[in-house]
C-alpha positions in Angstrom: -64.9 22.2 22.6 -62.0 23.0 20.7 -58.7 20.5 20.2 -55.6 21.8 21.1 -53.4 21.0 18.0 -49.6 20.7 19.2 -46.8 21.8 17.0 -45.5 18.8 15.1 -41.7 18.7 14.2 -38.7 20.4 15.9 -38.1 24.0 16.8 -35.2 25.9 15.2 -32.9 26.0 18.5 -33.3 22.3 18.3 -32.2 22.3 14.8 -29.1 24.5 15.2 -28.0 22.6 18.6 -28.1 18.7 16.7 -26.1 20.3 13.7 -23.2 22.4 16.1 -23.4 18.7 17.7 -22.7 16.9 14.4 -20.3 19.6 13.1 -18.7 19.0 16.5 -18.3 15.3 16.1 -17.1 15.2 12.0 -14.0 17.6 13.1 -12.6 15.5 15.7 -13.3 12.5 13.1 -11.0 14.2 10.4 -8.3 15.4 12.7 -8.2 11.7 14.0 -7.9 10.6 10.1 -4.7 12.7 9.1 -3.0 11.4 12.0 -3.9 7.8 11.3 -3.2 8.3 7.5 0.3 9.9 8.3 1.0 6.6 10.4 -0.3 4.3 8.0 2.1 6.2 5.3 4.4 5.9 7.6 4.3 2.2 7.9 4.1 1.8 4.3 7.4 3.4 4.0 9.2 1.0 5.9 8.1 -1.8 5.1 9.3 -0.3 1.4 12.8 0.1 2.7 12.6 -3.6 3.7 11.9 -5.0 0.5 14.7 -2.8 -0.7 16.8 -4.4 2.0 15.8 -7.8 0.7 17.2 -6.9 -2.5 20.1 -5.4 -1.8 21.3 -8.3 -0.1 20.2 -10.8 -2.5 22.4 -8.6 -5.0 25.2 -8.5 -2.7 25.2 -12.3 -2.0 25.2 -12.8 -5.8 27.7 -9.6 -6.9 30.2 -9.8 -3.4 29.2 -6.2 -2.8 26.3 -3.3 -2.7 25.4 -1.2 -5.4 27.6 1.7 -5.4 26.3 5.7 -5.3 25.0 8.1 -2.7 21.5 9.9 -4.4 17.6 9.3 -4.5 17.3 5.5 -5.1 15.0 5.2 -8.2 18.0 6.5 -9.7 20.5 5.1 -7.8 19.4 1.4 -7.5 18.6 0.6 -11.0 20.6 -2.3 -11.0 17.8 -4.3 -8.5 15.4 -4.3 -11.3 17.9 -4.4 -14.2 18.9 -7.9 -13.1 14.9 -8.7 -11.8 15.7 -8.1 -7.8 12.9 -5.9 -7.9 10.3 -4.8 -10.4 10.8 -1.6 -9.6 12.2 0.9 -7.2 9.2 1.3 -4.7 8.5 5.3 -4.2 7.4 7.1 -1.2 3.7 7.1 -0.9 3.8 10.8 -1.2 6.8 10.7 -3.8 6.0 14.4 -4.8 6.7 15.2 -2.2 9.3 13.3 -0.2 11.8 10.7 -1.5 14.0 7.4 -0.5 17.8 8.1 0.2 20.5 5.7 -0.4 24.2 5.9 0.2 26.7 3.2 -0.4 30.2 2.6 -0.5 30.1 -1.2 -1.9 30.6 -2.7 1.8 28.3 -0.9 3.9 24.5 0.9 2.7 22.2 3.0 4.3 18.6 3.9 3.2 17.1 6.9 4.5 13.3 8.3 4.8 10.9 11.0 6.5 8.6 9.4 8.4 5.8 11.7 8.9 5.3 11.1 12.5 8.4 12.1 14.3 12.1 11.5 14.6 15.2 13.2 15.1 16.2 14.9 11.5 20.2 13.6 10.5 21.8 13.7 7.5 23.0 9.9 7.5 22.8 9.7 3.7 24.6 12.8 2.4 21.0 14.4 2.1 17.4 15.1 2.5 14.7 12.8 1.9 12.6 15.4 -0.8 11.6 18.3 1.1 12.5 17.5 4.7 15.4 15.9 6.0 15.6 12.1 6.7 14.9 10.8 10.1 14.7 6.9 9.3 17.3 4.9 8.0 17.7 1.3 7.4 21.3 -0.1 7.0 23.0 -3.5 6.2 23.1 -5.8 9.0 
């Protein structure tokens, strides 16, 4: 009598089903991933803006009043890391793209931002924030 010898291994429908599946599964993983790097960016930025806060007041307690000048702030708050406030102006995560705002009049500040995940756009700084407009600020307490 003869043995029946099964087919070892998997058929080509069985193949192209488990890779659709896992195709499937890796594009919902990388959609998930740009949202949750846009937030973590986000987050990034402002905790940024409060170390810049922290500075700016330090400097104000020691010079009775905020730097002056309304532009990007690595150019506009040179002073923080002229007299060691900072080390150095902190840049937007994607700072080739977007940028931090700051506007000042000596008594009153604002810093703005884009924060990748939403807000209302407003031009509170005189500006935009690199190539979109600002839609986070921070300002003196």
């Amino acid at each position: 009598m003869k043995k029946k010898i099964s087919p070892k291994g998997f058929t080509l429908v069985e193949l192209l089903i488990a890779i659709s599946i896992l195709v499937i599964l890796m594009g919902v993983g990388l959609v998930s991933l740009r949202g949750s790097q846009a937030v973590a960016r986000d987050a990034h930025r402002k905790a940024e803006l409060g170390e810049i806060r922290s500075a700016l007041e330090l400097y104000r307690s020691d010079n009775d009043a905020y730097v002056v000048g309304t532009d990007y702030a690595e150019t506009v708050l040179d002073p923080l890391t002229v007299d060691g406030y900072l080390e150095s102006i902190p840049l937007d995560p994607r700072h080739s793209v977007y940028r931090y705002r700051y506007s000042s009049d000596g008594l009153i500040y604002v810093l703005c931002a884009y924060l990748e995940t939403g807000g209302e756009p407003a031009d509170w700084c005189g500006g935009d924030c690199g190539d979109e407009p600002c839609n986070y600020r921070v300002e003196n307490p």
